[in-house]
C-alpha positions as CSV (number, residue, x, y, z in Angstrom):
1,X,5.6,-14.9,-38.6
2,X,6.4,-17.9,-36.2
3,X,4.8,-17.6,-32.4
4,X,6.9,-19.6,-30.0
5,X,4.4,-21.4,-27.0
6,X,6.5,-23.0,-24.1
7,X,9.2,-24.0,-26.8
8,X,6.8,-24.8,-29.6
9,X,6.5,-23.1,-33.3
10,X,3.5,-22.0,-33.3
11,X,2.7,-21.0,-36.9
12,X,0.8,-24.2,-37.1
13,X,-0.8,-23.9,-33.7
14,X,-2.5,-20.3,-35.4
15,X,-3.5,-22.1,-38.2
16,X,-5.0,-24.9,-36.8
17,X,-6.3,-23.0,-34.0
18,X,-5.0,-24.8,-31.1
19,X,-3.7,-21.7,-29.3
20,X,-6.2,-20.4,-27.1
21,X,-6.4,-17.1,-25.1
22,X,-5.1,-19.0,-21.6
23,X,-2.2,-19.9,-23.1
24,X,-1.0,-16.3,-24.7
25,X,-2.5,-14.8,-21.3
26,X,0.2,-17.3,-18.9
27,X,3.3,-16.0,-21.5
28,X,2.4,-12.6,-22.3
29,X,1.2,-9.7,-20.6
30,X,-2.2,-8.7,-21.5
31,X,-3.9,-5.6,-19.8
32,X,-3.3,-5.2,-15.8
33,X,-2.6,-8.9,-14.6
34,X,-1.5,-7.5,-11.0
35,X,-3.8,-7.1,-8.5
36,X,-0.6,-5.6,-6.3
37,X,-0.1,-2.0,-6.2
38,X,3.4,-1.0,-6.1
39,X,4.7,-4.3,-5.7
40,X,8.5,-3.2,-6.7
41,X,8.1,-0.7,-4.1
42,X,9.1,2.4,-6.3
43,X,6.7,4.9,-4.8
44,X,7.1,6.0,-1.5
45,X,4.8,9.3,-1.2
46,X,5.6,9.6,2.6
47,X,9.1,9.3,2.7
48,X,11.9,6.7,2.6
49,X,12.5,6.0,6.4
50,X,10.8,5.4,9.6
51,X,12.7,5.0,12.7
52,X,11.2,4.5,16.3
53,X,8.1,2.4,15.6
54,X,6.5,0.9,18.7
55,X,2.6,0.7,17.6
56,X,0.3,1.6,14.8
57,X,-0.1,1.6,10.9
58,X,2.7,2.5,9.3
59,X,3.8,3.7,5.5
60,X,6.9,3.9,3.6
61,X,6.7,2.2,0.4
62,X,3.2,3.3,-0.8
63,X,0.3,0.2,-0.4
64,X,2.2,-2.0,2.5
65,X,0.7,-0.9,5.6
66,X,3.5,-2.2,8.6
67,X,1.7,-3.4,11.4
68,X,3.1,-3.2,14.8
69,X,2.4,-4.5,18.0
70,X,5.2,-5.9,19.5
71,X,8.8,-4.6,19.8
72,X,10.4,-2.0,18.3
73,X,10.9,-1.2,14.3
74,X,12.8,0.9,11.6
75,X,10.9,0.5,8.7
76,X,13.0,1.9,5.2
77,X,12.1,1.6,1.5
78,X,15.6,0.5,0.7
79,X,18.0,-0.2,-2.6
80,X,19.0,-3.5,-1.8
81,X,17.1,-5.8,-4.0
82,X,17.7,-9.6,-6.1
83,X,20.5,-9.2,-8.8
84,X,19.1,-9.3,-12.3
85,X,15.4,-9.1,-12.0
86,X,14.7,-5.2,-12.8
87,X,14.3,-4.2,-9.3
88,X,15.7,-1.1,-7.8
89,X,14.1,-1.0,-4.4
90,X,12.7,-3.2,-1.6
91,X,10.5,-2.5,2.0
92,X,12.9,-3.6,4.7
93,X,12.0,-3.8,8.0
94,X,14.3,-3.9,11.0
95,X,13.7,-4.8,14.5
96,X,15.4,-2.2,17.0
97,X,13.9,-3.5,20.4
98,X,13.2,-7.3,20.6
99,X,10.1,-8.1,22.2
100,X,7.6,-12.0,22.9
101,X,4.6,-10.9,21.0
102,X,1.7,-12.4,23.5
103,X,-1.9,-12.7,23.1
104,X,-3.2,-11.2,20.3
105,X,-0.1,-8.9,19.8
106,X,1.5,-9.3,16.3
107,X,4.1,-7.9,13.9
108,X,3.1,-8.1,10.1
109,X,3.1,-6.2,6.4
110,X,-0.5,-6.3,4.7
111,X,-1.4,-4.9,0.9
112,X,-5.3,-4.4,1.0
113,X,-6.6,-4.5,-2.4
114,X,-10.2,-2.8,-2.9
115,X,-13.5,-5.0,-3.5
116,X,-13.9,-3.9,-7.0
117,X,-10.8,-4.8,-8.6
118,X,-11.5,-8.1,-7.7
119,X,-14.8,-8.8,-9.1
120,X,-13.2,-11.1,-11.8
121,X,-11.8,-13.3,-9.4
122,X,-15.7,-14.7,-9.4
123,X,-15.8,-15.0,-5.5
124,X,-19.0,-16.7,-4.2
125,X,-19.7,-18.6,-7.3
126,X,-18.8,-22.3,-9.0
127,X,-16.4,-20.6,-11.1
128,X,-14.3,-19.1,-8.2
129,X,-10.8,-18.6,-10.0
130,X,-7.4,-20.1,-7.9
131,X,-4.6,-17.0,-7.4
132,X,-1.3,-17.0,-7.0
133,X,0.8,-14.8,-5.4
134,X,4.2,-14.2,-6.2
135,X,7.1,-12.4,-4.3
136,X,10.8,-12.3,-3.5
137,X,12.2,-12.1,0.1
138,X,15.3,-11.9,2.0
139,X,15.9,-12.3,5.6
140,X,18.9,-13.4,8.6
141,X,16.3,-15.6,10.1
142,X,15.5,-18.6,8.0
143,X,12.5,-20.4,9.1
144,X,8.9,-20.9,8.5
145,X,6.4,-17.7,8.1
146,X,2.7,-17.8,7.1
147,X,1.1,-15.6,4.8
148,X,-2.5,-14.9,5.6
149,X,-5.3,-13.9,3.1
150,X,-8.6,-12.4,4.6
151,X,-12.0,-11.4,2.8
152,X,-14.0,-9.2,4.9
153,X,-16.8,-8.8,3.0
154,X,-18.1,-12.1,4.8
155,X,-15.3,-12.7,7.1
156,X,-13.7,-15.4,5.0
157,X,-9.5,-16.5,5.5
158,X,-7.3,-18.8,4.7
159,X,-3.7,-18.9,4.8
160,X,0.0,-21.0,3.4
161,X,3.4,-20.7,4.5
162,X,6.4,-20.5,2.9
163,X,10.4,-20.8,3.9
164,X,12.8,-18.8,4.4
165,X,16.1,-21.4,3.3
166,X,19.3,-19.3,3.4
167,X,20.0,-16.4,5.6
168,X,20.8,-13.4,4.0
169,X,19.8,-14.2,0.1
170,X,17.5,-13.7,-1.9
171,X,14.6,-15.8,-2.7
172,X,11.7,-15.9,-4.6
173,X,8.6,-17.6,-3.2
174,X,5.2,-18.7,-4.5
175,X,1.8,-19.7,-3.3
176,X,-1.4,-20.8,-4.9
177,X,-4.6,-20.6,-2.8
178,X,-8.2,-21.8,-4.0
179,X,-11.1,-19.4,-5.3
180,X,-13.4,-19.2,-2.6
181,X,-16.7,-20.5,-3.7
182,X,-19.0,-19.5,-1.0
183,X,-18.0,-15.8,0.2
184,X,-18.4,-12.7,-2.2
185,X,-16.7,-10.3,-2.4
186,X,-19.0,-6.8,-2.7
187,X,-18.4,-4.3,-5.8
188,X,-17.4,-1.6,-4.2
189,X,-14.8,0.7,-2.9
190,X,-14.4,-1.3,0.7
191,X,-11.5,-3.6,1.5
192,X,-11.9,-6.7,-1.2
193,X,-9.3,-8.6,0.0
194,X,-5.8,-8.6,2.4
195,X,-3.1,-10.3,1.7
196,X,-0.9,-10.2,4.9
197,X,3.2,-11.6,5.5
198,X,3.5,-12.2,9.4
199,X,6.5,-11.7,10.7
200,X,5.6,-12.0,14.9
201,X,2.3,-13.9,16.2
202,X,1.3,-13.9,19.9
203,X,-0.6,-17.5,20.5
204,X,-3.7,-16.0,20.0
205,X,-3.4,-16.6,16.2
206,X,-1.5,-19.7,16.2
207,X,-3.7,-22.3,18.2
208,X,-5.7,-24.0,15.6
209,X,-5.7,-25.5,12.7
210,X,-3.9,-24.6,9.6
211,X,-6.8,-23.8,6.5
212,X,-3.7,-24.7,4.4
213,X,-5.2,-22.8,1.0
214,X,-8.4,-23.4,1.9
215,X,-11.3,-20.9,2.4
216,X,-13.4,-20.6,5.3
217,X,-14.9,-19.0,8.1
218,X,-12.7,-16.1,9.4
219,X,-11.3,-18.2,13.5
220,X,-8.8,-16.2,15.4
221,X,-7.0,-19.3,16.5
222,X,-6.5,-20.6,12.6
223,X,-5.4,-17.5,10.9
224,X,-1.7,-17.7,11.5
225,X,-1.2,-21.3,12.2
226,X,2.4,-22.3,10.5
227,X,4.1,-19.1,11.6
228,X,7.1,-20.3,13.3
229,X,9.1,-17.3,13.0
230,X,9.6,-14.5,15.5
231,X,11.1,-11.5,13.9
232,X,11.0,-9.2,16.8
233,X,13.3,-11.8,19.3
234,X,16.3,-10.1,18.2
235,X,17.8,-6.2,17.2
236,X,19.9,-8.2,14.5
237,X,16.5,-9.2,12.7
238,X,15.2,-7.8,9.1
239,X,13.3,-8.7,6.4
240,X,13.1,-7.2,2.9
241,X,10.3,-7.9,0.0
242,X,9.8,-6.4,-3.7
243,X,8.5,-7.9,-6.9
244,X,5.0,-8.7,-5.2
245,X,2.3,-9.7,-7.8
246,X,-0.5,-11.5,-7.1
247,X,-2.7,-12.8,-10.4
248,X,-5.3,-15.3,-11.3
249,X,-4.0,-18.8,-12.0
250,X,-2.4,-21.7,-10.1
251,X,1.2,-20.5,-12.1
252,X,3.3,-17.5,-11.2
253,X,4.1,-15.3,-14.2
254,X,7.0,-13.0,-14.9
255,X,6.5,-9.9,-12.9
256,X,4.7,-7.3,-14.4
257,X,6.4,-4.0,-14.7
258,X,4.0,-0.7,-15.6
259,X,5.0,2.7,-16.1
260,X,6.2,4.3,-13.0
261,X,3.6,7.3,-13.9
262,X,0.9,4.3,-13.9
263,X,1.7,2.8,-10.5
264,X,2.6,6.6,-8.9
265,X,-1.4,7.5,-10.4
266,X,-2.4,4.2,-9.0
267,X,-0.9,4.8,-5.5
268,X,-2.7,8.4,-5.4
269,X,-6.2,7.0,-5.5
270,X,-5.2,6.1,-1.8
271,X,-3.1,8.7,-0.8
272,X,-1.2,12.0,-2.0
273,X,1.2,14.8,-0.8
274,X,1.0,18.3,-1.5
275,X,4.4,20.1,-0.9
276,X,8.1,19.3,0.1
277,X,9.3,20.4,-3.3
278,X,10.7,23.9,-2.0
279,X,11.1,26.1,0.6
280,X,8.4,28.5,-0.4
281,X,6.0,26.0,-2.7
282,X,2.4,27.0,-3.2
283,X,0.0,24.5,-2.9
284,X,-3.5,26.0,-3.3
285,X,-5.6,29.6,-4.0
286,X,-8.6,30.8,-2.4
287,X,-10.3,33.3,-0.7
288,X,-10.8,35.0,2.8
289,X,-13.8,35.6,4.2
290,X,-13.2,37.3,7.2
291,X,-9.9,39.2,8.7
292,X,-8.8,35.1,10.5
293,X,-10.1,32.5,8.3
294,X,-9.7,31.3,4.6
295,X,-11.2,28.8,2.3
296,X,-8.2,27.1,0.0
297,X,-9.4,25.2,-3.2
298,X,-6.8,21.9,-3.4
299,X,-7.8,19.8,-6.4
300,X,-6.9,16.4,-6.1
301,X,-4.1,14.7,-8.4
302,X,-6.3,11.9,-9.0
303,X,-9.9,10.4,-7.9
304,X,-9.3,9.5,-5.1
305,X,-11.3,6.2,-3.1
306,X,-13.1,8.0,-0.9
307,X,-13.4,11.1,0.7
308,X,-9.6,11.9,2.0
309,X,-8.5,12.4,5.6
310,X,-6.6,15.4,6.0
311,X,-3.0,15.7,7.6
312,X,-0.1,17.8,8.0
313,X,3.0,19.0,9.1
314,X,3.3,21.6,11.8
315,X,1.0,24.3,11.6
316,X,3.9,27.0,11.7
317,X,5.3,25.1,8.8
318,X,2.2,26.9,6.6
319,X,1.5,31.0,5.5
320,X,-0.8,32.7,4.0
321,X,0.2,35.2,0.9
322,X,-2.2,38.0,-0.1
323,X,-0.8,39.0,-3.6
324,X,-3.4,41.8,-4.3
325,X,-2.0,43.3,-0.6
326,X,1.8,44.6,-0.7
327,X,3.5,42.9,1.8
328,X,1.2,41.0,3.5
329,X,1.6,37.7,5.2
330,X,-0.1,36.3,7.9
331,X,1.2,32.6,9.4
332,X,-1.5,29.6,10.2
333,X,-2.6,29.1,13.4
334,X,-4.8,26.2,12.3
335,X,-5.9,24.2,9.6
336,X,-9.1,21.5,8.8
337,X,-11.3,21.0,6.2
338,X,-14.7,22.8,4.9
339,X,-16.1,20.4,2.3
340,X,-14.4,17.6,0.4
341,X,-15.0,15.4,-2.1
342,X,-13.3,12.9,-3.7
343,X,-11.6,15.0,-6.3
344,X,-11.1,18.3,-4.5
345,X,-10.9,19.5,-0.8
346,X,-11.5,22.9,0.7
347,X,-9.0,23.3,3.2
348,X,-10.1,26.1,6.1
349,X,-7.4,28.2,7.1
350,X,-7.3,30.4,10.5
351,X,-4.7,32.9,11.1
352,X,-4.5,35.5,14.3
353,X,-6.9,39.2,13.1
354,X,-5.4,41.4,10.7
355,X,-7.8,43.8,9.6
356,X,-6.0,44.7,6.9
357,X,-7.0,41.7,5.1
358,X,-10.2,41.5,5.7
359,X,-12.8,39.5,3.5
360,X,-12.6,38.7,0.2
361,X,-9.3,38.7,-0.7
362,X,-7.7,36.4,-2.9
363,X,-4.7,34.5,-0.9
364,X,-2.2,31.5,-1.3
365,X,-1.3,29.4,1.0
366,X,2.3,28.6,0.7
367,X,5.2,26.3,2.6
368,X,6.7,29.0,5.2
369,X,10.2,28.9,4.0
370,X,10.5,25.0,4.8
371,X,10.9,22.1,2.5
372,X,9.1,20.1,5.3
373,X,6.1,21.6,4.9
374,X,3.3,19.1,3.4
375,X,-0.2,18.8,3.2
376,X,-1.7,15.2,2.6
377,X,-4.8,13.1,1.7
378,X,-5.3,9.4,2.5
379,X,-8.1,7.5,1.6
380,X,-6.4,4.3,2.7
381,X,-8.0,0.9,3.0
């Protein structure tokens, strides 16, 4: 057998032992080396497109939470991505209402990765490892843009910028920042660390001084300093990203490409989607206890992070089925939770008195002849 190291025969190199686990771990992929969920932006759970966005925390591709704060946004998980890298989707954003981000207003895409995926990265001690992270990007406005990393654990930053050269291409970029020596990040299920790309900065993030890939205390004015780009000053403005990955080492690796049932499981630890497979789709059993209300059993697809949130679409989207009564329906009026965990929730169900039904019985609760109808569960970052 002869193993090939950065263009040398290495069936000497076995024998003599010169080939160490750094160098086999730089070349080959060994367990999970990204710390990016959904980085190639295959799972959407949400949806595909967002149109109309003037505020708030918004999803398509599942992970990358779109920040606004200024202007006006379509936000898409789109098929246009760099030709020849395994790619088949992208997040693009697109301004559709210009806007002079002021203040503390800004415009940015942040992955949040949790604390304790990130206990190897040795935060806090004199073996704090360097990481790099890895991404491709296209864009019409070339220019400079800062990507900001933030530890909140003990409100650590710092930040590097990279350039956008050619309008309308594709380009990979990469950045290597420091391990962090002095703040820890905590083992647990909180926010570890965010890795943020600005795209619009009022002043109020852009008055200091640059960290420049060095850690230290988190300073409004320094966290954005090098962003020279304002995305949001025109409606002919866009930006796309895929092939994210950000690993430990000062050297950016080939991307790393799981299973898409692996990264689809990963994304559902944060957030899933009952429903919006058919027009009359059950999505949990239970029981009534009175002739208005239900309880409805959903178990989760995966363990989720924490206890979910509950949303969903509108409440006349929703029914209840009664298949021990012939014939007997009755349509939500309202819908919260009981009692949740983090690998089931007990959804309560209230419909208008039909005493008929009564307690007791067993029901479904089923889409009301809608393919719109959905009921979710975040446990976002």
């Amino acid at each position: 057998m002869t193993v090939t190291i950065d263009g040398t025969t290495g069936i000497d190199k076995v024998q003599d032992g010169s080939i160490v686990y750094a160098d086999l771990d730089s070349n080959i992929p060994l367990g999970t080396k990204n710390l990016i969920i959904n980085g190639d932006m295959r799972i959407a759970q949400r949806g595909t497109s967002l149109t109309g966005l003037t505020s708030g925390n918004n999803y398509t591709s599942d992970r990358f939470q779109f920040q606004v704060g200024a202007g006006t946004w379509s936000q898409t998980t789109d098929t246009n991505v760099p030709t020849g890298q395994g790619f088949v989707n992208s997040l693009k954003i697109n301004c559709t209402a210009s806007a002079t981000p002021t203040g503390a207003q800004q415009v940015n895409i942040s992955h949040i990765i949790e604390a304790q995926n990130l206990q190897h990265l040795k935060y806090g001690t004199s073996n704090a490892e360097s990481i790099t992270l890895s991404f491709w990007v296209k864009s019409n406005k070339t220019g400079t843009y800062a990507i900001w990393f933030y530890q909140s654990d003990d409100a650590r930053q710092t930040n590097k910028t990279y350039t956008i050269d050619t309008a309308d291409t594709w380009e990979k970029k990469t950045i290597t920042i420091s391990g962090d020596t002095v703040g820890i990040i905590d083992n647990d299920n909180g926010a570890g660390l965010y890795v943020r790309w600005v795209l619009a900065s009022g002043p109020d993030f852009t008055s200091g001084t640059s960290p420049n890939g060095t850690w230290e205390a988190y300073t409004t004015a320094n966290a954005y300093v090098g962003q020279a780009v304002n995305l949001a000053d025109s409606t002919s403005n866009y930006i796309n990203i895929t092939g994210v990955q950000l690993e430990i080492g000062d050297t950016a690796t080939p991307f790393e490409n799981r299973m898409y049932s692996q990264e689809l499981a990963m994304c559902q630890r944060y957030f899933q989607s009952f429903g919006g497979n058919n027009v009359a789709e059950t999505v949990g059993q239970g029981t009534s206890f009175s002739t208005t209300n239900t309880y409805v059993l959903i178990h989760l697809l995966q363990t989720m992070r924490s206890v979910p949130s509950l949303g969903y679409s509108a409440v006349g989207d929703w029914r209840l089925h009664y298949p021990g009564v012939i014939g007997q329906e009755a349509t939500v009026m309202a819908i919260s939770t009981n009692d949740s965990n983090n690998t089931k929730v007990i959804v309560n169900t209230t419909t208008a008195t039909n005493a008929s039904m009564g307690g007791g019985k067993c029901i479904q609760l089923t889409a009301d002849s809608t393919i719109s109808a959905r009921l979710t569960f975040s446990a976002e970052l």
